[in-house]
N, C-alpha and C positions, 0 to 999 in steps of 0.2 A: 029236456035238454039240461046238462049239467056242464056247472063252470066250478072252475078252482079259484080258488079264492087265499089273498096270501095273508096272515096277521100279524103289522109290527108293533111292539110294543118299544116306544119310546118314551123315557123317563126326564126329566133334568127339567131345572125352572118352574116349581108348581103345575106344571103339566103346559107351559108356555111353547118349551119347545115343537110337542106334537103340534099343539093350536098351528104353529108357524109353517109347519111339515105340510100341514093337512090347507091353510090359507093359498100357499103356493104352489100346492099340484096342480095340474093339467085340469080345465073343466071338465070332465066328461063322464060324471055321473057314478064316477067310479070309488070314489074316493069318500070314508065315512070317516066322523073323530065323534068319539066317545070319553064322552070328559064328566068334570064334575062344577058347581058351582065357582070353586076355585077358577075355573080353567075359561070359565064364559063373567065371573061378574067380579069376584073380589082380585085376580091378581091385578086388575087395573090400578087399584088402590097401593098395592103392596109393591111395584114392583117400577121405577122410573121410567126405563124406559120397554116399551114389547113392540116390536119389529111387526107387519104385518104385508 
């Protein structure tokens, strides 16, 4: 079986905003974020406030 599959790439905020994009979508198994250390440990540090 074949499915399509769509790929956004969204940029801005050290990679905060996808993190926020991909926290708030729908659960359903569908939904992937491909990040980098920045994006899971240091922007905590860097960054006052990150929305979740």
């Amino acid at each position: 079986m074949n499915s399509a599959f769509v790929i956004e790439n969204w940029s801005g905020a050290g990679g905060n905003l996808s993190a926020e994009i991909v926290a708030k979508a729908r659960p359903d198994g569908r939904t992937l974020l491909l990040g980098t250390v920045g994006t899971a440990v240091t922007n905590q540090y860097l960054y006052r406030n990150i929305s979740s």
